[in-house]
Backbone as CSV, one residue per row, in Angstrom:
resi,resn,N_x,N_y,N_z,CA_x,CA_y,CA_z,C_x,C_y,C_z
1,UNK,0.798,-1.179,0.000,0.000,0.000,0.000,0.846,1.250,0.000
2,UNK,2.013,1.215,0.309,3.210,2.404,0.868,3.105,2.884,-0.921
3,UNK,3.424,1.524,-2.232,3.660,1.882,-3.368,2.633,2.531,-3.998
4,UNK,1.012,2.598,-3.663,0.125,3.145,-4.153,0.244,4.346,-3.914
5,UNK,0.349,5.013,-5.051,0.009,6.534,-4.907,-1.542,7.252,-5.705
6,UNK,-1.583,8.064,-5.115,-3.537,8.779,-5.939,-2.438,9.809,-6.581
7,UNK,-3.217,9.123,-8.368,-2.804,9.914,-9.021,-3.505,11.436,-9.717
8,UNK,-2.909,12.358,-9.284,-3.561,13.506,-10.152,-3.621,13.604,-11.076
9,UNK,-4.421,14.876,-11.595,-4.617,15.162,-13.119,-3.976,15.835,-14.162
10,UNK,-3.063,16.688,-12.878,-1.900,17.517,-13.387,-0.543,16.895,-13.863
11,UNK,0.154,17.311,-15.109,1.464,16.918,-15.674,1.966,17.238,-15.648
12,UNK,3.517,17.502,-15.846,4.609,17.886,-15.790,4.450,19.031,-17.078
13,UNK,4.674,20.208,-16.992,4.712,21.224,-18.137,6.222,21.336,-18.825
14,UNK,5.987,20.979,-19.890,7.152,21.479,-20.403,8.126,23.056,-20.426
15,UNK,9.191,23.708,-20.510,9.194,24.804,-20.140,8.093,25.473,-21.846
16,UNK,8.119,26.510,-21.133,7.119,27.299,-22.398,8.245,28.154,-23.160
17,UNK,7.110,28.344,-24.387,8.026,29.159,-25.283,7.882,31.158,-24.658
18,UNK,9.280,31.433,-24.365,9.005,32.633,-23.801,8.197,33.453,-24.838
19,UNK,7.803,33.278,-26.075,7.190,34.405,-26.511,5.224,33.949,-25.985
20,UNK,5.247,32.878,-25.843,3.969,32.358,-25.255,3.479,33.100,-24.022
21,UNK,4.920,33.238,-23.164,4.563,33.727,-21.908,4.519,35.520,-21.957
22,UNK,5.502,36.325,-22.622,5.079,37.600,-23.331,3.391,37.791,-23.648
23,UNK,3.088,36.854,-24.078,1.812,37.281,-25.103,0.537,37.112,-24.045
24,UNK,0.834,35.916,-23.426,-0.532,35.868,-22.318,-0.345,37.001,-21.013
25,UNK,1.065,37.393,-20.894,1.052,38.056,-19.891,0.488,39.792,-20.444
26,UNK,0.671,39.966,-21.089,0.211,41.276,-22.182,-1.275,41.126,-22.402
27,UNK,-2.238,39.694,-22.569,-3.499,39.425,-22.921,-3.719,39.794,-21.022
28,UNK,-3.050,39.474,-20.166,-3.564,39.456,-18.841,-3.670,40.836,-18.324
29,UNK,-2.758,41.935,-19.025,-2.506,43.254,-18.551,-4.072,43.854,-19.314
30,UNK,-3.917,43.498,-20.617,-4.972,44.369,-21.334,-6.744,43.946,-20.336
31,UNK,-6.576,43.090,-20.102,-7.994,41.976,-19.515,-7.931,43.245,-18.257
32,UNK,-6.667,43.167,-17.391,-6.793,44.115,-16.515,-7.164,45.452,-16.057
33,UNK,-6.588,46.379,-17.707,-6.952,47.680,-18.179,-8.167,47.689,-18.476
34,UNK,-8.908,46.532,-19.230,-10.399,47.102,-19.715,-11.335,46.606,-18.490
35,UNK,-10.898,45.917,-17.371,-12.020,45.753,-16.368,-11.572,47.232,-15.248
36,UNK,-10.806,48.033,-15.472,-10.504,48.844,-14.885,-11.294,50.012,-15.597
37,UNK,-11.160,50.127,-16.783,-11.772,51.226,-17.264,-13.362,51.046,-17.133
38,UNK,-13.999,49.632,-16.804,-15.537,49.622,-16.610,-15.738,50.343,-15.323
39,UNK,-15.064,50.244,-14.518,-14.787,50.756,-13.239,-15.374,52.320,-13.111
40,UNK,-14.444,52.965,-14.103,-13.707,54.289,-14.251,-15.214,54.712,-15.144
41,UNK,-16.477,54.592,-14.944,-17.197,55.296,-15.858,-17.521,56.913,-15.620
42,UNK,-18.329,57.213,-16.454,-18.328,58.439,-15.999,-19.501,59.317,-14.719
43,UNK,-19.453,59.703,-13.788,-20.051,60.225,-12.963,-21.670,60.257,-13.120
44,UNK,-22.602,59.608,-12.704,-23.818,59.754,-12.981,-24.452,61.288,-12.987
45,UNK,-25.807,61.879,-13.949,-26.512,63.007,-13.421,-26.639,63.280,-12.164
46,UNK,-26.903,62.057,-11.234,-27.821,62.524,-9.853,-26.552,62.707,-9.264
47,UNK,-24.763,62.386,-9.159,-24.345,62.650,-8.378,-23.708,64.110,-8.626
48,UNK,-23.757,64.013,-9.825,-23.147,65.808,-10.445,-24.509,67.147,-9.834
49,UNK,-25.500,66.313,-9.844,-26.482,67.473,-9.239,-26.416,67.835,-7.845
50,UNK,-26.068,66.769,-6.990,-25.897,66.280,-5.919,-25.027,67.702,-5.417
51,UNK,-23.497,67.411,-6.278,-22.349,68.242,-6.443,-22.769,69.902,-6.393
52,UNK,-23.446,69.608,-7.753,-24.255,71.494,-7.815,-24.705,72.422,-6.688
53,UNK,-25.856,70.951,-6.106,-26.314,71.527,-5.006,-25.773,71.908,-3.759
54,UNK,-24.599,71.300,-3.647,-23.794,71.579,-2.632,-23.171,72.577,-2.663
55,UNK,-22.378,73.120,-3.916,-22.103,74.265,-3.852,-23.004,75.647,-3.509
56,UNK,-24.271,75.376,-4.594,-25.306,76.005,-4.174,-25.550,76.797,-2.520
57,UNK,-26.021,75.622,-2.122,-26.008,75.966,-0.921,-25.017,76.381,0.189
58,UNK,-23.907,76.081,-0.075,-22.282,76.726,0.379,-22.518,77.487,0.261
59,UNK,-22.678,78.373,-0.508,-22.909,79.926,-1.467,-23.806,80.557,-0.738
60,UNK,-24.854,80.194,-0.658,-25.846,80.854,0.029,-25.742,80.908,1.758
61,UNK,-25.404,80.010,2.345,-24.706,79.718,3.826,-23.527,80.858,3.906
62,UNK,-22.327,80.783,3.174,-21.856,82.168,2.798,-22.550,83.349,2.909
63,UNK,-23.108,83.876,1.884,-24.097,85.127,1.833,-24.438,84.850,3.224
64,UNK,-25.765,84.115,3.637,-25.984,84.570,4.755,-25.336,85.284,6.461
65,UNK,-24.107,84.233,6.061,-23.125,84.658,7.352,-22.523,85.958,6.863
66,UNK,-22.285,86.484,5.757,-21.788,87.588,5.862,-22.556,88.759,6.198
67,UNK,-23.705,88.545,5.221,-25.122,89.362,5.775,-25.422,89.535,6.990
68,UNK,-25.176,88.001,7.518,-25.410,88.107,9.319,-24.479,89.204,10.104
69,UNK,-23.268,88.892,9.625,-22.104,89.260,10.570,-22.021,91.178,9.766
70,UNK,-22.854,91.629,8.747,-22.965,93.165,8.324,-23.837,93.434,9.170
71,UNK,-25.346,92.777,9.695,-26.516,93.466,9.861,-25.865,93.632,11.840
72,UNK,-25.449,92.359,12.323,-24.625,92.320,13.537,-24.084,93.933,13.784
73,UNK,-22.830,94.045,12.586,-21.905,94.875,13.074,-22.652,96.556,12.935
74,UNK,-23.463,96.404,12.077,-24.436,97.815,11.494,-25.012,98.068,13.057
75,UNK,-25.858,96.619,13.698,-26.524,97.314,14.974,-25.727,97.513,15.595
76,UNK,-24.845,96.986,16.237,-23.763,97.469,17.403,-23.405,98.821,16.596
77,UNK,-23.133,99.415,15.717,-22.639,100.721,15.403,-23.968,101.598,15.681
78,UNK,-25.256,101.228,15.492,-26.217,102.132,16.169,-26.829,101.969,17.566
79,UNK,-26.522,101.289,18.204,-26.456,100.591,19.518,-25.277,101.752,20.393
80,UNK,-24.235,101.784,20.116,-22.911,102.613,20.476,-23.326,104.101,20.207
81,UNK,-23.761,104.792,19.007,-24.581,105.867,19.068,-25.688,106.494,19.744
82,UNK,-26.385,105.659,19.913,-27.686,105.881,20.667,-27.021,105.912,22.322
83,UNK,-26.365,105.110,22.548,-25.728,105.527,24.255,-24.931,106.633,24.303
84,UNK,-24.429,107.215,23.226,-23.274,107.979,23.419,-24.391,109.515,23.663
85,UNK,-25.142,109.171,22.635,-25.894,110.540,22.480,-26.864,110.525,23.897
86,UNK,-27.223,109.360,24.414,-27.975,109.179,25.664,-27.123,109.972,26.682
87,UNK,-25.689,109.602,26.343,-24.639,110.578,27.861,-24.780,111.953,27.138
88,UNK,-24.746,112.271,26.257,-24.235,113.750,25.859,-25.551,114.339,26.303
89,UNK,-26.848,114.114,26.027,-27.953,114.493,26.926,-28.002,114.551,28.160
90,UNK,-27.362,113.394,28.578,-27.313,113.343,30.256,-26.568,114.655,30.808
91,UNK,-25.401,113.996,29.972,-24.713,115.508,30.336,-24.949,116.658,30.476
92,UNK,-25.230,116.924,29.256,-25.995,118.695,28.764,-26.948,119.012,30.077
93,UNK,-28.223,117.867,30.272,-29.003,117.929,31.693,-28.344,118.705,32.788
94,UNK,-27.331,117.401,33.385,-27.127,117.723,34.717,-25.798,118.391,34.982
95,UNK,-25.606,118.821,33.976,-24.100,119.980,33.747,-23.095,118.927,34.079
96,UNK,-21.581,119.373,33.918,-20.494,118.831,34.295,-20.274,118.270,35.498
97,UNK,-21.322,118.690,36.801,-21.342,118.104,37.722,-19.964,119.473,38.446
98,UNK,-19.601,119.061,39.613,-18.933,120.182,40.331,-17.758,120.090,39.786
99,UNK,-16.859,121.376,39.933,-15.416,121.750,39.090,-14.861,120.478,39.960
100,UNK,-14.017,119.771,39.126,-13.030,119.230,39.883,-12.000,119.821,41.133
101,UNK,-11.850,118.836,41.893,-10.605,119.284,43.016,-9.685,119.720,42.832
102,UNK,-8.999,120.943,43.464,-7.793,121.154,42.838,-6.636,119.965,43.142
103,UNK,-5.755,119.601,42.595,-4.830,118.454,42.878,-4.183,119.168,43.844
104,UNK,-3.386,118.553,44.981,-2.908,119.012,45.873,-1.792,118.607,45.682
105,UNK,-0.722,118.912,46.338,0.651,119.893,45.594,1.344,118.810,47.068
106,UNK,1.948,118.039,46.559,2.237,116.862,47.989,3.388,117.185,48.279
107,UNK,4.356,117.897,47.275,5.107,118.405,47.905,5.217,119.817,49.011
108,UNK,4.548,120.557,48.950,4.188,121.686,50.421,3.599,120.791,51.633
109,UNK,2.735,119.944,51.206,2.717,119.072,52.542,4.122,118.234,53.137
110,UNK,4.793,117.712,52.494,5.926,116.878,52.565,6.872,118.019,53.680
111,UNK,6.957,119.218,53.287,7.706,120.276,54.218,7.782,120.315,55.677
């Protein structure tokens, strides 16, 4: 039983003719390139709209924040007016309030 062997189906290959092996390996590259280029089609409508819309709306998200951040900075500039002119009234009202102190002269005290 040691001498029984299970024989396969496979044979011994002779070496090949190198231009054999050139030619299938070139049939294997091209096989490779054209399942690559099925790959590589071109971008469907719905995702190019997809695309559009995104910019679209970038654009407009834009505009708005800038709009936001003008109408922002416009009120604080009439916000800052309206108080200023609120003191200058105040003022005008209740006058300067009393003359200031005279500063005192620390050196005649120091004597």
């Amino acid at each position: 039983m040691a001498g029984v062997r299970k024989r396969t189906g496979y044979s011994k290959i002779d070496k090949e003719d190198p231009e054999e092996v050139i030619h299938r390996r070139a049939q294997f590259l091209v096989y490779k390139v054209m399942q690559q280029a099925e790959y590589r089609r071109r971008p469907s409508n719905l995702k190019i709209r997809i695309r559009k819309l995104k910019v679209k709306f970038g654009m407009r998200l834009k505009k708005l924040r800038k709009s936001m951040l003008l109408s922002i900075s416009a009120a604080r500039v009439v916000v800052y007016k309206q108080v200023f002119r609120q003191l200058k009234t105040c003022k005008s009202l209740f006058g300067r309030g009393e003359e200031p102190l005279p500063a005192l002269n620390l050196c005649s005290l120091a004597l």
